[in-house]
PAVOTI-382681 format. One line per field, with one value per residue (C-alpha): x, y, z; residue in three letters. Coordinates in Angstrom, 1 decimal, m for minus. Each point is the difference from the previous one (the first is absolute). Layout:
<sites>
X	(X/...)
Y	(Y/...)
Z	(Z/...)
rest	(ALA/...)
</sites>
This chain:
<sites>
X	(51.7/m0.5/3.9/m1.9/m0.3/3.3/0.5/0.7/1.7/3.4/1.8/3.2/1.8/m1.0/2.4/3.8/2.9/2.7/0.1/m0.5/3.4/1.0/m2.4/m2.1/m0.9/m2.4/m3.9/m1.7/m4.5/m0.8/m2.8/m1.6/m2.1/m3.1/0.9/1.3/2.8/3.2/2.5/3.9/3.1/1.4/3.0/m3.0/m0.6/1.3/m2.8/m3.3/2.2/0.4/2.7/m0.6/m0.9/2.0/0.2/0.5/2.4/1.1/3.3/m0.3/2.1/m0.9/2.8/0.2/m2.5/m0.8/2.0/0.7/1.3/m0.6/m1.5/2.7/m1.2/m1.5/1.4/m0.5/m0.9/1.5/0.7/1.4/m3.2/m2.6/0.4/m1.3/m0.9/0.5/m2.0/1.2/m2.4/0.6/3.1/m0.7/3.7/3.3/0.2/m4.1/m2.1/m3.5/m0.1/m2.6/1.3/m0.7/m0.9/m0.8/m1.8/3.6/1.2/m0.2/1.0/4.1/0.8/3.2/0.2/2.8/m1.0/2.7/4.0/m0.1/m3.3/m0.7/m3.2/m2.1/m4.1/m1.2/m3.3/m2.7/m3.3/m3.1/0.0/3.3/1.8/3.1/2.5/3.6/2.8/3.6/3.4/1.1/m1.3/0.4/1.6/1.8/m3.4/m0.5/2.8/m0.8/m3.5/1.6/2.2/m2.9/m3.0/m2.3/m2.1/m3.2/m1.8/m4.4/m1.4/m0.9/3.0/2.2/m2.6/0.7/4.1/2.4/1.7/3.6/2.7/m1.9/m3.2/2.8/m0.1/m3.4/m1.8/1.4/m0.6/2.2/m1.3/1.2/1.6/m1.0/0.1/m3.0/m2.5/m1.3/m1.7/1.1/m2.1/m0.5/m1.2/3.2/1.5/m0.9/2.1/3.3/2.9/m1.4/m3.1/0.7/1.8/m2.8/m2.6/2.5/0.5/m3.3/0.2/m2.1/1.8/0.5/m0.4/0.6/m1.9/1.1/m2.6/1.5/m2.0/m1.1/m0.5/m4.2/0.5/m0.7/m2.6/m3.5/m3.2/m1.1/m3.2/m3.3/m0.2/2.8/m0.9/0.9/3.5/3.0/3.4/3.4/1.6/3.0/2.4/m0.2/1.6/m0.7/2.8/m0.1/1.2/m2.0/m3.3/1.0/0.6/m3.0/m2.2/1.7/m0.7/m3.1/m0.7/1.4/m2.8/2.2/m1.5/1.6/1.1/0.3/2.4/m1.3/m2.9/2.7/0.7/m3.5/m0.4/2.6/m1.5/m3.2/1.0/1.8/m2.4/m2.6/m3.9/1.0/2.1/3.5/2.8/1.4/3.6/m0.7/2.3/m1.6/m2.6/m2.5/m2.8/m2.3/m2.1/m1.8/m3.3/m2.9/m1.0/3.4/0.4/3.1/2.2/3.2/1.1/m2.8/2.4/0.6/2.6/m0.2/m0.1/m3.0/m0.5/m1.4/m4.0/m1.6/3.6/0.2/1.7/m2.4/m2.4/1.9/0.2/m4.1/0.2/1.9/m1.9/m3.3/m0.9/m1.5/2.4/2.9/m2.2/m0.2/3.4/1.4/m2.5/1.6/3.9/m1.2/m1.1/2.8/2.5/1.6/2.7/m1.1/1.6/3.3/1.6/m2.8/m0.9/m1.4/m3.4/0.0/m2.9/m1.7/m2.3/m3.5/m2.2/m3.2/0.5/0.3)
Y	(m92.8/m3.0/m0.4/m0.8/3.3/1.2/m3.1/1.0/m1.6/0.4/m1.0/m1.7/1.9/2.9/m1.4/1.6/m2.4/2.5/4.3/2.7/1.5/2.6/m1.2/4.3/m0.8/m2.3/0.8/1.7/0.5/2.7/m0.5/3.4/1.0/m0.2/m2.5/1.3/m2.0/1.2/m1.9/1.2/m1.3/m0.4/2.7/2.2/m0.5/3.1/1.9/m1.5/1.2/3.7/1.5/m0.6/m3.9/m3.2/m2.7/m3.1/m3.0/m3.5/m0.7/m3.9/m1.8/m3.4/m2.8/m3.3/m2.0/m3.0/m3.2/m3.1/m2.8/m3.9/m1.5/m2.4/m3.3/m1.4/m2.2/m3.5/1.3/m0.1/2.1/3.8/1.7/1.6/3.4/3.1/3.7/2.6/3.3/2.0/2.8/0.7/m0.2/m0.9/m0.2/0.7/m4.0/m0.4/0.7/m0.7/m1.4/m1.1/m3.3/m2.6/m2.6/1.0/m3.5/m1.5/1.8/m1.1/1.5/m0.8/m0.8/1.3/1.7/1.4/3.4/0.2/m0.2/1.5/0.3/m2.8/0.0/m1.5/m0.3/0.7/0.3/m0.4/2.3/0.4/1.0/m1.3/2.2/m1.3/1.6/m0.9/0.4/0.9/m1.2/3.4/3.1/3.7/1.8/m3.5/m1.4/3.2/m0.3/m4.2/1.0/3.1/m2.9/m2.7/1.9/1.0/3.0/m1.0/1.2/m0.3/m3.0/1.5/0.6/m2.9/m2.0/0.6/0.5/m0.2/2.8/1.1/2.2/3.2/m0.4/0.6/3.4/0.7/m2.2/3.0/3.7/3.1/0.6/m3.4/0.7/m2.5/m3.6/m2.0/m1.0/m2.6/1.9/3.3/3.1/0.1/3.7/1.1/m2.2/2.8/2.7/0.9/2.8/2.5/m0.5/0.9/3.0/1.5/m0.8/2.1/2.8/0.3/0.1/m3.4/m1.3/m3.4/m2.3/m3.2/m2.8/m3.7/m3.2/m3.5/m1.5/m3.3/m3.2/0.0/3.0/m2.7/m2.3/0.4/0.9/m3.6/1.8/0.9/2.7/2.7/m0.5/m2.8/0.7/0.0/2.0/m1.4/2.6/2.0/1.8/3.9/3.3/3.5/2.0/3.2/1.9/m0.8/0.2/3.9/0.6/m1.0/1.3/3.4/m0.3/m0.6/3.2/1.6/m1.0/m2.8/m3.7/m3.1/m2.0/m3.8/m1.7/m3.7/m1.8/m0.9/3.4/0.9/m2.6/0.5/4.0/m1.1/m2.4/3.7/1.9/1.6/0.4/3.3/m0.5/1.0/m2.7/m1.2/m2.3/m3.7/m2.8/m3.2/m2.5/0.2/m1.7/2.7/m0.8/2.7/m0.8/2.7/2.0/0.3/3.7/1.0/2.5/0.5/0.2/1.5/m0.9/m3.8/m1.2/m4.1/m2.8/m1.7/m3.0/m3.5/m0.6/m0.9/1.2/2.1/2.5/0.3/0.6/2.8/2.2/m0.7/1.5/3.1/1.0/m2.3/m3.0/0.5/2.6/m2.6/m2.4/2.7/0.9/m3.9/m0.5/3.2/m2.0/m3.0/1.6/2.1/m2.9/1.3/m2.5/m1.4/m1.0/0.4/0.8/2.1/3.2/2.6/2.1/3.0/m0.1/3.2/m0.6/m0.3/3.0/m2.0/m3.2/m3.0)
Z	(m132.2/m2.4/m1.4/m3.8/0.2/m1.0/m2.7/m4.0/m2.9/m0.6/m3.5/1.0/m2.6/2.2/2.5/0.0/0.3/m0.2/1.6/m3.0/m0.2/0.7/3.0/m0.2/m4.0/1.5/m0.7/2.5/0.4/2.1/1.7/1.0/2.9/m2.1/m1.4/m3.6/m1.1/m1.9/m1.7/0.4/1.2/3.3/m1.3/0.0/4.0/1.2/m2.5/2.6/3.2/1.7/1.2/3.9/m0.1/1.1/m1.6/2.4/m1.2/1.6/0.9/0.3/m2.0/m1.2/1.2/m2.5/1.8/m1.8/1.1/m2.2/1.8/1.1/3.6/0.9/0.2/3.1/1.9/m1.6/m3.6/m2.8/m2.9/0.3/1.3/m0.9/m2.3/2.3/m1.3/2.7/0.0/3.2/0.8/3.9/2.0/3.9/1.5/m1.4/m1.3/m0.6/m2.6/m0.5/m3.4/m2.8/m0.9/m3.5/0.2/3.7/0.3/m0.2/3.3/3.3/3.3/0.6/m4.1/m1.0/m3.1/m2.4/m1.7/m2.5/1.0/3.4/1.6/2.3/1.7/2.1/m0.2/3.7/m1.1/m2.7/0.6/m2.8/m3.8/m0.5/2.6/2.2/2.5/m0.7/2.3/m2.6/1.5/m1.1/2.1/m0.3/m3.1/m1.0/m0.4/m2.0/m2.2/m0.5/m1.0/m2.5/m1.4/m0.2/m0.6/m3.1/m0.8/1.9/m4.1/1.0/m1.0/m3.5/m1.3/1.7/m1.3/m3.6/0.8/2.3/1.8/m2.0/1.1/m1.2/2.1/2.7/m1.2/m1.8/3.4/2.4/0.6/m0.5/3.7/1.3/3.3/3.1/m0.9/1.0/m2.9/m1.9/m3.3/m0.8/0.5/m3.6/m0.6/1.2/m3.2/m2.3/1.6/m1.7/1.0/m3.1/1.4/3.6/m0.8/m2.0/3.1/1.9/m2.4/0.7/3.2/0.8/3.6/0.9/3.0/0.5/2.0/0.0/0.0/m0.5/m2.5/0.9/m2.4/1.4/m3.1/m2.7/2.3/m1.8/2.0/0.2/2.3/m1.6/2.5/0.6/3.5/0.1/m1.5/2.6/m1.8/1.5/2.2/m1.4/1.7/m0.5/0.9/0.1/1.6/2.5/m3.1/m2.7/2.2/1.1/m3.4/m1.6/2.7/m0.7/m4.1/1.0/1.9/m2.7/m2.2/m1.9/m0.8/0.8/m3.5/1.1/m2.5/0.5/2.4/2.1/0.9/0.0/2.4/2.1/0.6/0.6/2.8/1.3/0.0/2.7/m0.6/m0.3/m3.1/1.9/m1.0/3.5/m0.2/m0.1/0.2/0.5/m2.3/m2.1/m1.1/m1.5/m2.8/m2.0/m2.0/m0.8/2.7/1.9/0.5/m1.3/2.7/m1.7/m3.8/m2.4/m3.0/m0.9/m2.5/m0.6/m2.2/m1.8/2.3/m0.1/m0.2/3.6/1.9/2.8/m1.8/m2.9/3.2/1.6/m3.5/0.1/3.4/m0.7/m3.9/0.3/m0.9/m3.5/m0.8/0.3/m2.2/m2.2/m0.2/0.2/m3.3/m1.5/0.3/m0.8/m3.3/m0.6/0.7/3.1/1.4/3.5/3.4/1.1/m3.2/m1.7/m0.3/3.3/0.5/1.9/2.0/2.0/3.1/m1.4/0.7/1.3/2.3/m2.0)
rest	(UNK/UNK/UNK/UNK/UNK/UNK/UNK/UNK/UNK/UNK/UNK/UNK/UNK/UNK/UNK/UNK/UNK/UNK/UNK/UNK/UNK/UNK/UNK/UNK/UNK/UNK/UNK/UNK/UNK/UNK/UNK/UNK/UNK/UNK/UNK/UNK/UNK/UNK/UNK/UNK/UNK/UNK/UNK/UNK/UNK/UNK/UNK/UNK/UNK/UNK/UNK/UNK/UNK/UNK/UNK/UNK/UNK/UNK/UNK/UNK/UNK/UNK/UNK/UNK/UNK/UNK/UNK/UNK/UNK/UNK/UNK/UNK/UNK/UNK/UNK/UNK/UNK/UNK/UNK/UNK/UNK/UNK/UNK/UNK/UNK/UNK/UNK/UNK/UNK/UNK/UNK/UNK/UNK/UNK/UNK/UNK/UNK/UNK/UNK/UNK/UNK/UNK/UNK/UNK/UNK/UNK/UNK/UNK/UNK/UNK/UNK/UNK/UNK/UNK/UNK/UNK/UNK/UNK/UNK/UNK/UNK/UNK/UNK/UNK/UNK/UNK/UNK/UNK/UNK/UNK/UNK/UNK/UNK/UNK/UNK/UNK/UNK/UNK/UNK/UNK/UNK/UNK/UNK/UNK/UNK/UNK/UNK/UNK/UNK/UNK/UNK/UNK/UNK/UNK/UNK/UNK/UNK/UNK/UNK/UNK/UNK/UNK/UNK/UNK/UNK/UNK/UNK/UNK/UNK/UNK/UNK/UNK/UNK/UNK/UNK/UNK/UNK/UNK/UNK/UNK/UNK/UNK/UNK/UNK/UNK/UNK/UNK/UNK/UNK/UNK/UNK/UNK/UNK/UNK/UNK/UNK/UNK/UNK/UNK/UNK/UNK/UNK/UNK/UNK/UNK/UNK/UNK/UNK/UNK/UNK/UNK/UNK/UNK/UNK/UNK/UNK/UNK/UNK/UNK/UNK/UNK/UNK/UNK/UNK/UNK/UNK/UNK/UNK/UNK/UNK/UNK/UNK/UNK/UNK/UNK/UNK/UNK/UNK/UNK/UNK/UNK/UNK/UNK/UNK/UNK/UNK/UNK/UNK/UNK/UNK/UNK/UNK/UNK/UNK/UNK/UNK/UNK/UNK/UNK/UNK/UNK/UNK/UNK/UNK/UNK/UNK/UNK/UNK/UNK/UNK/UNK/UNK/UNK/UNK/UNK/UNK/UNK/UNK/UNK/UNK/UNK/UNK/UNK/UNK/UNK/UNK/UNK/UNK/UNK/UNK/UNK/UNK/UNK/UNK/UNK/UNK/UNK/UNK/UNK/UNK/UNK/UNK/UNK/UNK/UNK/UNK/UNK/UNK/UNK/UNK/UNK/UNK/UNK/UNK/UNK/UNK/UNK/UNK/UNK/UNK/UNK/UNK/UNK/UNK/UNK/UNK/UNK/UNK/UNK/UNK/UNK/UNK/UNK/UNK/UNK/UNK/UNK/UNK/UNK/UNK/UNK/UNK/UNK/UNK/UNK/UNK/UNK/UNK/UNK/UNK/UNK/UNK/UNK/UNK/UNK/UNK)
</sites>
């Protein structure tokens, strides 16, 4: 499909640099099945839900993944080095990382570099768009604990372009659900769940799963492609256990609907499940990429963020309500000055009723 397709406007004062709080007062659109679109909170979640659904959350929890630091100088240079940016968005080996680097065009193969008090490194290589593979002195969980000490908030683009990551985004940057370390961007419709919240979803007797996908830095890469075929996502790594596969099989059968709480989890299901629609256990990567005409087999229920123009993401909501209803709906925030991104406000979206 032609990726101007899915292009709008957005005001920048329609982009959030800091969560609602508490994070459920944020606004949410409900997008219905025919499209009809409803204006509440996402407090009011648990009124759109029935009693024998799931809802479907990621554990991942987002480690401080960007790096400031210096390349040592090289051997007869002079001067302290050059000043290096490290965004680490896939780790390789207990002491490797695959990393996106600025400026990358200041790294070479075998360059030391000093990311902060205590993580030296080494460059052993330097691949396209500003990627590089670095090999940390420190391995295992006392690399873990250097990066911990070192790190920043990986904040989007968006926001860390108009601020700099503080001691709160430690906080507001990560889920109540956050369990298995491993990403680079948080799954951020999980950022608008709180304990009052959860406990009303059970009252009324909502269940909950749990699926993990790491959340890679290719997140914020745009579509650079005119075509979505010609699009490539970074692979992430995902899981859906034994457990939460029976289970949602089961609620199925029942005559319950799958609520996905994020694309990542919606993604992460999809890559699970069968032709048939049944949710097999998956461990492994994926690369899936949703745009209009994917046939959705798992979650009928979608809760997400309002996304970037021309992103992948913004093409998988067009896939699961249609295309102009998205448009529609995206016009509909824009006017109403909903908060976008990471930090704005959620729509609850239901599987459109024709294809899109």
């Amino acid at each position: 499909m032609d990726v101007s397709l899915f292009d709008f406007e957005l005001p920048e004062e329609c982009i959030a640099l800091r969560p609602a709080h508490p994070r459920d007062s944020a606004r949410m659109l409900v997008v219905h099945p025919d499209g009809r679109l409803q204006h509440v909170r996402v407090r009011d979640l648990p009124e759109f839900l029935r009693r024998a659904d799931t809802l479907v959350v990621n554990d991942t929890k987002v480690i401080p993944a960007r790096l400031h630091g210096r390349r040592l100088p090289r051997a007869g240079s002079e001067g302290d080095g050059a000043k290096i940016e490290l965004m680490l968005h896939k780790r390789i080996a207990p002491d490797r990382f695959r990393a996106f680097a600025r400026p990358a065009k200041k790294l070479a193969a075998g360059d030391r570099l000093h990311m902060g008090e205590a993580l030296p490194a080494t460059v052993i290589a330097r691949g396209q768009a500003g990627e590089v593979e670095v090999q940390f002195d420190r391995a295992g969980a006392e690399l873990d604990a250097a990066i911990a000490r070192e790190g920043e908030m990986p904040l989007p683009p968006y926001i860390a372009g108009k601020r700099k990551a503080d001691a709160q985004d430690t906080t507001d940057y990560q889920t109540i659900f956050a369990d298995r370390q491993g990403s680079v961007a948080a799954p951020t419709a999980g950022l608008h769940f709180t304990p009052e919240l959860l406990e009303r979803l059970s009252q009324e007797g909502i269940a909950r799963e749990t699926v993990t996908l790491h959340v890679g830095a290719g997140t914020f890469l745009p579509v650079t492609a005119a075509d979505t075929n010609q699009h490539r996502l970074h692979a992430e790594w995902a899981t859906v256990s034994d457990r939460t596969a029976a289970r949602l099989n089961a609620a199925r059968e029942k005559g319950g609907r799958i609520a996905a709480v994020g694309t990542t989890s919606l993604r992460a299901l999809e890559t699970a499940a069968g032709d048939g629609g049944t949710i097999a256990p998956f461990a492994g990567e994926t690369a899936l990429f949703i745009t209009p005409g994917h046939r959705f087999r798992s979650a009928e229920i979608l809760l997400t963020n309002f996304h970037l123009p021309r992103s992948t993401l913004f093409m998988l909501v067009c896939a699961f309500s249609g295309l102009q209803t998205m448009k529609r709906a995206y016009a509909e925030a824009i006017r109403e000055r909903y908060r976008f991104y990471s930090y704005g406000d959620a729509c609850l979206l239901f599987r459109a009723i024709t294809p899109a």
